[in-house]
C-alpha positions in Angstrom: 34.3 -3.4 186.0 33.2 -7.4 187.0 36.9 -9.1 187.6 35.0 -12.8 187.7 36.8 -13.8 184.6 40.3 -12.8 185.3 39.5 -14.9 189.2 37.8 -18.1 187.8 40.5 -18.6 184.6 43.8 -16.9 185.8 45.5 -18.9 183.3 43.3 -18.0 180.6 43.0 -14.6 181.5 46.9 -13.8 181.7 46.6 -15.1 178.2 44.4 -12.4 177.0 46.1 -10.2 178.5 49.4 -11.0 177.1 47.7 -10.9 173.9 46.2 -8.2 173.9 49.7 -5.9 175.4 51.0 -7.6 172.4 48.0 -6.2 169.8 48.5 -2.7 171.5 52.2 -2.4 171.0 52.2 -3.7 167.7 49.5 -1.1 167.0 51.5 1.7 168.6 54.9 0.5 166.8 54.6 3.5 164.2 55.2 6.1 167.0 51.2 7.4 165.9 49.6 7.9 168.7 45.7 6.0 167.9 42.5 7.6 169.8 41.5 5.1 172.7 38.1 3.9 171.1 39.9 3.2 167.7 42.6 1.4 169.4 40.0 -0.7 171.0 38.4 -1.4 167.8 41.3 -2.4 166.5 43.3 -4.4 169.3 40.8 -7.5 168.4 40.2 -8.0 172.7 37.7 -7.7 175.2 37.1 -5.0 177.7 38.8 -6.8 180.6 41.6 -7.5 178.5 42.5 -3.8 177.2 42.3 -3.0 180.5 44.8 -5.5 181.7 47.5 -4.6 178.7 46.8 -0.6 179.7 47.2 -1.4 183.5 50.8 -3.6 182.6 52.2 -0.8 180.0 51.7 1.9 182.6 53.3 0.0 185.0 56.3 -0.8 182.6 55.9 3.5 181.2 55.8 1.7 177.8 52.8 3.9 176.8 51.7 7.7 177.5 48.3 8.6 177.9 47.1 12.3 175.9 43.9 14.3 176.1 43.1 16.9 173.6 43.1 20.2 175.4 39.6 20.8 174.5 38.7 17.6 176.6 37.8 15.5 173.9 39.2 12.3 173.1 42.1 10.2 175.0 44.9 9.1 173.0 47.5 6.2 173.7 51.0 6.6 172.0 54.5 5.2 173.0 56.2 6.4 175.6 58.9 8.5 173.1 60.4 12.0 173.3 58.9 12.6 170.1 56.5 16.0 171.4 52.5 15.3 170.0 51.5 16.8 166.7 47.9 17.6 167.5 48.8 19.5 170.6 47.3 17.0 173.6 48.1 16.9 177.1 50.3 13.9 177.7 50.6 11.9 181.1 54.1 9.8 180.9 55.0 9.4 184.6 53.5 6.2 186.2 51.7 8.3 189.1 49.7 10.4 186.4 48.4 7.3 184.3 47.4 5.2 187.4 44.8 8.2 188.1 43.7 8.8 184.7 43.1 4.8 184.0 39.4 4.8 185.3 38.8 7.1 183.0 39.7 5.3 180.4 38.2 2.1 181.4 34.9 4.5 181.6 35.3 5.4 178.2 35.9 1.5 177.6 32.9 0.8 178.4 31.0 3.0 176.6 32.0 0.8 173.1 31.8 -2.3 174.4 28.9 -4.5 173.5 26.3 -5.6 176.5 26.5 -9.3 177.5 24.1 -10.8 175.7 21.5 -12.6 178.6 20.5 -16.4 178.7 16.6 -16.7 178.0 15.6 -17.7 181.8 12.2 -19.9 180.5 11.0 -21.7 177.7 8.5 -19.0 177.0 11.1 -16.3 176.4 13.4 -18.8 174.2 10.1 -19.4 172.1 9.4 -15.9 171.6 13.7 -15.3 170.9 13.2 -18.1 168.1 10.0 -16.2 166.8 11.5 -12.4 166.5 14.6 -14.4 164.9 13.0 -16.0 162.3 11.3 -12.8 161.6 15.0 -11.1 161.3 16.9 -13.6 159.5 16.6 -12.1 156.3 18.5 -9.2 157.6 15.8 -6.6 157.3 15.8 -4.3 159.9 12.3 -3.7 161.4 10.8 -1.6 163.8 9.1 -3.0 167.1 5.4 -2.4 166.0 6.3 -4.5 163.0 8.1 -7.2 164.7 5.2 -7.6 166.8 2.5 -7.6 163.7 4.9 -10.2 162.2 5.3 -12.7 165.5 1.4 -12.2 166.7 3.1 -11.3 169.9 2.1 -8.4 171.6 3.7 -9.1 175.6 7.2 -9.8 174.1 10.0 -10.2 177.6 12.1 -6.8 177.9 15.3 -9.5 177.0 14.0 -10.3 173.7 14.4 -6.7 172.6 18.1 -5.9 174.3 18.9 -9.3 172.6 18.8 -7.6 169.1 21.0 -5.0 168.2 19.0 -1.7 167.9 20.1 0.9 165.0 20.0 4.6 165.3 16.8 5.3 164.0 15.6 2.7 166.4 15.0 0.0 164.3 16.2 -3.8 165.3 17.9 -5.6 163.2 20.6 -9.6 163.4 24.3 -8.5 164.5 26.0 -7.7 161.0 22.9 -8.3 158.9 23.0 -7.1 155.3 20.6 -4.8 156.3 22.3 -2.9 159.1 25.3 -2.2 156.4 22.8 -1.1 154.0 21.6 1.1 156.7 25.1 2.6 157.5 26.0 3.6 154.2 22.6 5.4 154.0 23.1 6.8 157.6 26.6 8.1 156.4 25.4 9.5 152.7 22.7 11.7 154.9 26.1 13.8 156.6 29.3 12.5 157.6 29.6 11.1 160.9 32.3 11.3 163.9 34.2 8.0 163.9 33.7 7.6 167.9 29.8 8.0 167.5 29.5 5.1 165.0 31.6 2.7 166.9 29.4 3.0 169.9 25.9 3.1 168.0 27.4 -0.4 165.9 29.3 -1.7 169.1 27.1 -4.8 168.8 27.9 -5.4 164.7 31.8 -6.8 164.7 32.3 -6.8 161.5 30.9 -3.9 160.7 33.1 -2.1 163.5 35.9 -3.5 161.8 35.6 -1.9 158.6 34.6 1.1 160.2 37.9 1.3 162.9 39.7 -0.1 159.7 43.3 2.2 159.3 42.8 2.7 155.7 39.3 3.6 154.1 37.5 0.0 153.4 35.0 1.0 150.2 32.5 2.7 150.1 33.1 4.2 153.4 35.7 7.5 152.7 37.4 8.9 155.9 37.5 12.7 156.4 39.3 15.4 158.4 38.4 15.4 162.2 37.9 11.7 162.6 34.5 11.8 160.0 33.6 9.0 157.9 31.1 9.2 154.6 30.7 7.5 151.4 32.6 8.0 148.4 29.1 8.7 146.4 28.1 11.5 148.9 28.5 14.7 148.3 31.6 15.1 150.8 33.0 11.7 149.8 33.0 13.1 146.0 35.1 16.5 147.6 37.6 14.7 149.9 38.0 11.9 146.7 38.7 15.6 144.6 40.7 16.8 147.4 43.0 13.8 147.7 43.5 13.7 143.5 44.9 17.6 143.8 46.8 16.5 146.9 48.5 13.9 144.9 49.4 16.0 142.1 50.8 18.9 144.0 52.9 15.9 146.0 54.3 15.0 142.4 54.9 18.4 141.2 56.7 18.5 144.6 58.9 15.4 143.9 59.8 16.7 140.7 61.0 20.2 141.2 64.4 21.1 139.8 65.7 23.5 142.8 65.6 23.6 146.7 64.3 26.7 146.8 60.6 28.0 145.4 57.6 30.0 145.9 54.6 27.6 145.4 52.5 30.2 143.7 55.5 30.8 141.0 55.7 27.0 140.9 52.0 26.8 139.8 51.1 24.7 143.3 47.0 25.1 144.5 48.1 27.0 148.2 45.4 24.4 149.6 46.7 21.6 148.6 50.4 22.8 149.1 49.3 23.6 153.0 48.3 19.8 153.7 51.6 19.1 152.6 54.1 22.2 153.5 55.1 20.8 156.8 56.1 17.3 155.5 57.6 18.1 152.2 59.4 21.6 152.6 60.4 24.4 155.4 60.4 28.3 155.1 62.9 30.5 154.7 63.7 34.2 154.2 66.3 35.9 153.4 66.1 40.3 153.5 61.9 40.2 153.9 61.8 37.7 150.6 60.2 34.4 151.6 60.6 31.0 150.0 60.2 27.6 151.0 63.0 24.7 150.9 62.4 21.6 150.2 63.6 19.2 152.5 65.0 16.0 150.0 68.6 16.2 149.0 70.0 18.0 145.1 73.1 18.1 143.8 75.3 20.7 146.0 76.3 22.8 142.7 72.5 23.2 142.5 72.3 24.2 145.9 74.8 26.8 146.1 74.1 28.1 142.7 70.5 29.1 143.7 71.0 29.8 147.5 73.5 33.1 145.7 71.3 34.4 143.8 68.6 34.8 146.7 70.9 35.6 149.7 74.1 36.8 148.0 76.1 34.2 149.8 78.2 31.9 148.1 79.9 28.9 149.5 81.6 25.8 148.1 79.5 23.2 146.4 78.9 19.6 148.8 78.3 17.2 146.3 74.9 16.4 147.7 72.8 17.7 150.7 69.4 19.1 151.5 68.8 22.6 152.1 68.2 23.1 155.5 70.8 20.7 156.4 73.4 22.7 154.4 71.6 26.4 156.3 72.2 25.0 159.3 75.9 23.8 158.9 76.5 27.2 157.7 75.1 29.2 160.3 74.4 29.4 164.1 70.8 30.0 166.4 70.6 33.1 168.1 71.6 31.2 171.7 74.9 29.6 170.0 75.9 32.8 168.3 75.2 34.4 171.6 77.4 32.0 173.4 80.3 32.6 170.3 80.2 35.9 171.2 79.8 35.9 174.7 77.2 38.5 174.8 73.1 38.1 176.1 70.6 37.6 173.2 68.8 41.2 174.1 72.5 42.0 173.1 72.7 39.8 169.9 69.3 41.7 168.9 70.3 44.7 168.5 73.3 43.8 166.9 70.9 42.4 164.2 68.6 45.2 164.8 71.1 47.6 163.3 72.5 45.5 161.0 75.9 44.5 162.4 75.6 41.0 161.6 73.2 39.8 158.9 70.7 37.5 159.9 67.9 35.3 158.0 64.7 32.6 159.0 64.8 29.1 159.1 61.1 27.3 160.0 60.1 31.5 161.4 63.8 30.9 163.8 66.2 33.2 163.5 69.8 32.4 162.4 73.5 33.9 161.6 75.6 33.1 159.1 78.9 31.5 161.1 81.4 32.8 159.3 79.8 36.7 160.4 79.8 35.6 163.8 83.5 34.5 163.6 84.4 37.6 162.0 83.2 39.8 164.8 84.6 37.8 167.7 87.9 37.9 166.4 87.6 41.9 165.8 87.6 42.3 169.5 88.0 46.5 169.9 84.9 46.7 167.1 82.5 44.1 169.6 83.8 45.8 172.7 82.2 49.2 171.0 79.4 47.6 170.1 78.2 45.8 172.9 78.9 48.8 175.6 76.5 51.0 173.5 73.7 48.2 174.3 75.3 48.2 178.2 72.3 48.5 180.5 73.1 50.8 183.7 70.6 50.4 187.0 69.3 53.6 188.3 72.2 54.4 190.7 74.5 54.3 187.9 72.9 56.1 185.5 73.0 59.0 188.3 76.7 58.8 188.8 77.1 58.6 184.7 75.4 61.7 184.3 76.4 63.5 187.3 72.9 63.5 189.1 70.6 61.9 191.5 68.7 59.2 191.5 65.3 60.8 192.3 66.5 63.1 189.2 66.5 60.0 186.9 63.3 58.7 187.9 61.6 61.9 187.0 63.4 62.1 183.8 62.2 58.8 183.0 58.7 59.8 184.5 58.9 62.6 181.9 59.8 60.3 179.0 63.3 62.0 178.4 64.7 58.4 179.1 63.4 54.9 178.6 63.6 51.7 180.8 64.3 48.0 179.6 63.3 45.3 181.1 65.9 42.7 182.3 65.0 39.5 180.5 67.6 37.4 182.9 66.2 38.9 186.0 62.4 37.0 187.7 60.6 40.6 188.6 59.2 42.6 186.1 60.8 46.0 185.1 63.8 46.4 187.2 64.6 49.8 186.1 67.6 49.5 183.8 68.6 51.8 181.1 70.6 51.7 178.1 74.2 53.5 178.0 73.7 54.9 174.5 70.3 57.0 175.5 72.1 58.3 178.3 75.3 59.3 176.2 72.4 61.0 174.0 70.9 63.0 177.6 74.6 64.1 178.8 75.1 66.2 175.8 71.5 67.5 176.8 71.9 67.9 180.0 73.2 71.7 180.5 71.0 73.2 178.8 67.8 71.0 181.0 70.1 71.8 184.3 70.6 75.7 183.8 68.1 78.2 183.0 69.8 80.1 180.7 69.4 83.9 180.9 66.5 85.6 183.2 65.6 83.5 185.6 62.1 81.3 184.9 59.4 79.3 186.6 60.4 75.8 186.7 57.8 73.6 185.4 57.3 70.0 187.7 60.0 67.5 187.8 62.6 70.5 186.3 66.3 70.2 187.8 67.9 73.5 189.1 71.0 74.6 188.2 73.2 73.1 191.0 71.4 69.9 190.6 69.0 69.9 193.3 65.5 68.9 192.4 62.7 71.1 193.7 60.2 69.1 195.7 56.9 69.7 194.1 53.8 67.3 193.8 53.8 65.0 190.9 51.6 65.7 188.2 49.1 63.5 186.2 51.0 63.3 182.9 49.0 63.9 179.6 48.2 61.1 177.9 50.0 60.3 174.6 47.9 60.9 171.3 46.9 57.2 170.2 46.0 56.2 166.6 43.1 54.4 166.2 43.9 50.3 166.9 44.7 48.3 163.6 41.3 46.0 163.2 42.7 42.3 162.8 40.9 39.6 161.8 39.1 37.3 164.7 41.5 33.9 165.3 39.3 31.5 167.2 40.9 29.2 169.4 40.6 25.4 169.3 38.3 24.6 172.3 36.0 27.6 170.4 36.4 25.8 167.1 35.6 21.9 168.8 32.3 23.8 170.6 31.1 25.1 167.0 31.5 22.1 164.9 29.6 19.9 168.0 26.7 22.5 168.2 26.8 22.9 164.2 26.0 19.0 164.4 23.1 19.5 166.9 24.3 18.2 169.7 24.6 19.5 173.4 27.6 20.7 174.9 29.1 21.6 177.9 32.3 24.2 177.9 34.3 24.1 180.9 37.0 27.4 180.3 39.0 30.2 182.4 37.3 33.8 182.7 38.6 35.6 179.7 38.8 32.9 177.4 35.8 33.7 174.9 33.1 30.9 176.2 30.6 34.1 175.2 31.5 34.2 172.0 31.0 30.3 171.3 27.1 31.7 172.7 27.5 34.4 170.0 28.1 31.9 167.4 25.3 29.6 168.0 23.0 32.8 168.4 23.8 33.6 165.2 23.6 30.3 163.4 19.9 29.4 165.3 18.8 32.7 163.8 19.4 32.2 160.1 18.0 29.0 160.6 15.1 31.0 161.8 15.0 29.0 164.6 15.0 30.4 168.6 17.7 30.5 171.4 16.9 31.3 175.4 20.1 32.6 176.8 19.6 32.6 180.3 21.8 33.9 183.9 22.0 33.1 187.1 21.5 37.1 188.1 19.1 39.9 186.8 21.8 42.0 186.7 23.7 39.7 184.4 20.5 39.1 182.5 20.5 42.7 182.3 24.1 43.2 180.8 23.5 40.5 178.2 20.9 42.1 177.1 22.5 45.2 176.3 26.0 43.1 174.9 23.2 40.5 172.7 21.1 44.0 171.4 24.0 45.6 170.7 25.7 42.9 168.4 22.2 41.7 166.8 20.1 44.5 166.8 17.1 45.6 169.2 14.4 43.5 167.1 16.2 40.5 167.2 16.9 40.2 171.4 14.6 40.4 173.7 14.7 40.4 177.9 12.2 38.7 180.5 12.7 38.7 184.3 10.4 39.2 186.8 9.1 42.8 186.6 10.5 43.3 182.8 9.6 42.4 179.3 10.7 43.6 176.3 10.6 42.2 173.3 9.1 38.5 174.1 8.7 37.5 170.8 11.9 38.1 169.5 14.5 35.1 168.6 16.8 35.4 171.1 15.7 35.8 174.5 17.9 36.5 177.2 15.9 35.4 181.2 16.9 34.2 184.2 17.1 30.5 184.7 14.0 30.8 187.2 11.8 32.5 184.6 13.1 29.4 181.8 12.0 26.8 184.6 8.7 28.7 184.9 8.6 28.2 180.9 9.2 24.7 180.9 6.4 24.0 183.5 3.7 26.6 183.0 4.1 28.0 179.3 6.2 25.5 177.1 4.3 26.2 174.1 6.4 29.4 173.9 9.1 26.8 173.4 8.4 25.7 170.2 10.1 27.3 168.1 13.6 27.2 170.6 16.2 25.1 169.7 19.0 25.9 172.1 18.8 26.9 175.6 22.0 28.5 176.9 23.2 27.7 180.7 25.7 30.6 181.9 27.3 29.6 184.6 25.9 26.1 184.6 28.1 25.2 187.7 24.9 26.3 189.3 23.8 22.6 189.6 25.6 21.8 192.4 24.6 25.0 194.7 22.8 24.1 197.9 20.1 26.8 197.6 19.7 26.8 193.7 20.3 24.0 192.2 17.3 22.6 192.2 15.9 25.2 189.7 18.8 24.2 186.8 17.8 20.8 187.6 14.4 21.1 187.0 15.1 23.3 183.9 17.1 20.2 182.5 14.8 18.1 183.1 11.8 19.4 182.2 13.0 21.5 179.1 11.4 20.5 175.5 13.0 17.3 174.3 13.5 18.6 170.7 15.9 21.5 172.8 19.4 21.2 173.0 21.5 22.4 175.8 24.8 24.8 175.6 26.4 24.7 179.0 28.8 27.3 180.2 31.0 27.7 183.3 34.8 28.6 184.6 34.8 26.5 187.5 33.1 23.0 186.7 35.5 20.1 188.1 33.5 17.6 186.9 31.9 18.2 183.5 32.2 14.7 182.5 29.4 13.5 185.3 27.2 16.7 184.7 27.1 15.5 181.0 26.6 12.1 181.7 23.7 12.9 183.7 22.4 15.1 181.1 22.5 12.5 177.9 21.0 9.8 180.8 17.7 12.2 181.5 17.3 13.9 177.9 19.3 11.2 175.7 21.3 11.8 172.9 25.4 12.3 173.1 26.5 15.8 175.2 29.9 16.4 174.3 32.6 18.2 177.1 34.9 21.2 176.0 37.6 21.5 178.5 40.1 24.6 177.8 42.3 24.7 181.2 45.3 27.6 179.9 43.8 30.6 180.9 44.8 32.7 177.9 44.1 36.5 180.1 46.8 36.2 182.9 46.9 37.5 185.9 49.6 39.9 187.7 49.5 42.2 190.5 50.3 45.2 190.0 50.3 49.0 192.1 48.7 52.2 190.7 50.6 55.7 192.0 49.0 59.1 192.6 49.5 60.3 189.2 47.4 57.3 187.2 50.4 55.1 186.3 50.4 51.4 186.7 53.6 50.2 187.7 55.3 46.8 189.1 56.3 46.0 192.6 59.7 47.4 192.7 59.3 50.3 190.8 56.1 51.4 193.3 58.3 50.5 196.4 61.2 53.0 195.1 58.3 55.5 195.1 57.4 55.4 198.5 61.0 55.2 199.3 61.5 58.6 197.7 57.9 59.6 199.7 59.6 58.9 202.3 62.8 61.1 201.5 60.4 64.2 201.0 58.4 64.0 203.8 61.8 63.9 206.0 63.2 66.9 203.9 59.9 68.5 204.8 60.3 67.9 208.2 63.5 69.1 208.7 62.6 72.2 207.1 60.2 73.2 209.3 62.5 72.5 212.3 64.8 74.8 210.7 62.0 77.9 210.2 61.3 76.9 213.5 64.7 77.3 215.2 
């Protein structure tokens, strides 16, 4: 970014910059965090001035800087505790804003209007005054009809980047009735993203003005998602609908008699109840019943009255609160209760578990009534019996409770006759503890396991004998427990899958950066399907035969065999099918040699599109890019791009058109190491190093017994 105005006017450029710190705080002052290209929109400043009030609020930490987690927009809120509501990424610490700022002066630039140029001669200001005559009736016209109009065919490059230039290419005066006659039929077509129409109309202020505008400015409606239409489109009409049953359910919401209802009973549309739930009410349950509470204040003998019929509790009547402040005064989280009783919350659950103290939801967080929790501390003997029967012993004292060793309680647990818990305050993984109550349950067992009773009988593995010694005999693969079939649930996609549909829905290209495991496939799935009941074409192609390969069977498999077909280098099946799944070498060979047979494609997939920027490669995804069909759009796909923002930049700059970047960074399959033994099982570190410590004890009893034949 050119600093030449804020060296040749200091004075004048400190003044913008005040200004414009003082436009962005007093557009931040609601604690709403604004997207960075609305803010801009709004903050009535040039580029260099935004980026002077960013650089002096980062400095001060007055502002935080957020990313979606997808990777889409940047937000700007106030630096406050308050946590985000559309789950970004926030930078608050000084360090972390200073490196993200060229980004966001990047972005910047993308919306802000090109400098319009100085006609160098008297021949291009004659041919300027010509085209503008032409436009002054704010007509847009195309370039062939511009030059019919003027007689001049040889018009200077400047004359044509001096007049803004709509979408469908068209030139048109900045703000000209025509170029708002044109938006409003651009936006009745389908509604548009917000961020999209503020670049394409950068050079139209007012126009940008109503459209960055906080409330909707007719006859433009905003939707969900940061879309805007008009209020006689078909999606204007819904949302207008939308808003009117909104507004009644708010009402009916307003008006309720009691705290506590079930929407459906209440005669509330669940739709329109969701877009309000969160700020109008909170759940509750009380014994598996759900209700919701509404969060305003009612008479406290209402309160009470209703809040006994539903939990069978009754208290004293405030003479006015709101129900979830009065549920909370009257009752503890599991942590304070915890602390009250001065047990562990693994403790406190199984004390709810089998119904010791009674327990209900509050926003899907679990909570005890006080006075319960009082009760039980001060009966000191009854806690004392209850808490030792949830007492977890390690290994070496569950031998000595039951009179054994400890290799005899591993293979009892290896067995399944006990059970191990995990130690939720300790940092390794299953440390081997068991519960005192299952092992009061095994000592009364324990004879008749330890003696064999009568005639003497073979032993079967991991049996004790009857003076407690364990006979050393190789462990056994243990049978496998007889498994139900899986409960089918219903597919939950996640937001960076959602973000990649809805972009490639709107015909766009898109890149999705993601960990291994995270379902970038099934966003490919999607799209396959969607291009096919368009009856439309999609090349999925690999970096590897062999992957090729395996797609082919995965694709086949989930759309049937006439639907998918393969192409590499020695095999073709099925070339005429929809779906074709190649190597990224045979595309490039496509796109050079055949691209007829590209007609009919609308998206070519890019697994692994990381490839770019290989040494020996990356030359053939280059060309494929490049030379690909213009009409197709490009679906990119990789674990390990750093940099998707250049790669898409460099793809909208050779194929035009906007390429939007998914970024998903939580990897949502984690990873752990973990040891396998003889026998099949899968266990942690410290259980597997116990293992070969007890390897180790039979080997030496092995050893010594030989010595002993041997003497």
């Amino acid at each position: 970014m050119q600093m030449l105005k804020l060296e040749v006017f200091p004075d004048l450029a400190s003044n913008k910059t005040k200004q414009a710190i003082t436009e962005v705080t007093n557009l931040l002052k609601d604690g709403v965090p604004l997207p960075l290209e609305i803010l801009y929109s709004r903050c009535n400043c040039n580029s260099d001035a935004l980026a002077g009030a960013l650089s002096s609020l980062i400095e001060k930490e007055e502002i935080r800087i957020g990313r979606a987690k997808s990777g889409g927009s940047w937000f700007i809120g106030e630096n406050v505790l308050a946590p985000p509501a559309r789950g970004e990424t926030w930078h608050t610490g000084r360090g972390q804003m200073r490196k993200v700022l060229p980004k966001l002066l990047k972005v910047i630039r993308k919306y802000t209007p090109p400098e319009e140029a100085a006609p160098t001669d008297n021949e291009t200001s004659a041919q300027l005054d010509s085209v503008r005559k032409v436009l002054e009736d704010g007509q847009p016209r195309s370039k062939a009809d511009i030059i019919a109009a003027t007689g001049l065919e040889n018009l200077d490059s400047l004359v044509w980047r001096y007049f803004p230039q709509l979408p469908d290419g068209r030139f048109t005066m900045p703000d000209s009735d025509g170029a708002w006659d044109f938006l409003l039929t651009y936006l009745h077509e389908k509604p548009r993203r917000l961020s999209d129409l503020l670049r394409q109309f950068r050079r139209h202020k007012k126009i940008v003005e109503r459209i960055a505008a906080e409330n909707d400015q007719t006859p433009l409606v905003r939707l969900p998602q940061s879309l805007i239409t008009t209020v006689n489109s078909p999606a204007g009409r819904d949302e207008l609908t939308r808003r009117a049953k909104i507004k009644a359910c708010r009402d009916m919401l307003e008006t309720l008699p009691t705290p506590f209802f079930d929407p459906r009973e209440a005669g509330l549309g669940m739709k329109e109840f969701a877009a309000l739930a969160d700020s109008y009410s909170l759940t509750v349950s009380f014994e598996n019943n759900k209700y919701w509470c509404l969060r305003r204040e009612f008479p406290g003998d209402v309160l009470v009255e209703q809040l006994g019929e539903i939990s069978g509790r009754y208290f004293a009547p405030p003479y006015t609160t709101s129900a979830p402040s009065f549920l909370r005064e009257h009752s503890l989280g599991e942590k304070e209760a915890a602390a009250v009783l001065g047990v562990d919350e693994d403790t406190l659950s199984f004390l709810i578990k089998t119904g010791q103290l009674d327990s209900f939801t509050l926003d899907e967080r679990t909570r005890l009534w006080h006075s319960d929790v009082q009760e039980l501390k001060r009966d000191v003997s009854r806690l004392r019996v209850l808490t030792k029967q949830h007492e977890k012993l390690k290994i070496s004292q569950a031998a000595a409770f039951l009179g054994i060793s400890t290799g005899q309680v591993r293979r009892l647990i290896q067995e399944g006759r006990l059970t191990t818990v995990s130690n939720k305050e300790a940092s390794g993984s299953d440390t081997g503890l068991l519960l005192r109550r299952d092992l009061e349950a095994l000592r009364q067992a324990l004879p008749a396991l330890t003696l064999s009773g009568g005639q003497p009988h073979e032993r079967g593995q991991g049996e004790i004998g009857s003076r407690g010694e364990e006979r050393l005999r190789p462990k056994k693969k243990p049978l496998r427990k007889e498994q139900g079939q899986a409960p089918v649930e219903d597919l939950v996609l996640d937001d960076f899958q959602i973000e990649a549909a809805e972009a490639l829905q709107a015909g766009l290209s898109v890149i999705v950066s993601a960990p291994t495991g995270n379902g970038k496939t099934l966003v490919a799935e999607m799209l396959a399907r969607d291009v096919m009941t368009a009856g439309l074409g999609m090349i999925y192609t690999s970096p590897l035969k062999a992957l090729s390969n395996q797609k082919y069977r995965d694709f086949k498999k989930l759309f049937g065999e006439e639907q998918v077909g393969l192409v590499t280098g020695d095999v073709s099946i099925n070339p005429g099918a929809p779906m074709l799944i190649m190597t990224t070498e045979i595309f490039r060979n496509w796109c050079l040699s055949e691209p007829a047979q590209l007609e009919k494609i609308s998206y070519v997939v890019f697994d692994e599109i990381h490839y770019l920027d290989d040494a020996e490669r990356g030359t053939t995804w280059e060309e494929s890019i490049l030379f690909a069909p213009p009409h197709v759009k490009i679906l990119g796909l990789s674990a390990t791009v750093p940099n998707a923002d250049e790669m898409a930049d460099w793809i909208s700059s050779v194929r035009g058109g906007n390429v939007v970047v998914i970024m998903e960074k939580k990897r949502r399959v984690p990873l752990s190491t973990q040891w396998i033994l003889p026998n099949g099982r899968i266990v942690g570190e410290k259980e597997a190093r116990s293992e070969l410590e007890e390897l180790v004890e039979y080997l030496k009893a092995l050893r010594n017994k030989k010595r002993w034949l041997e003497e």
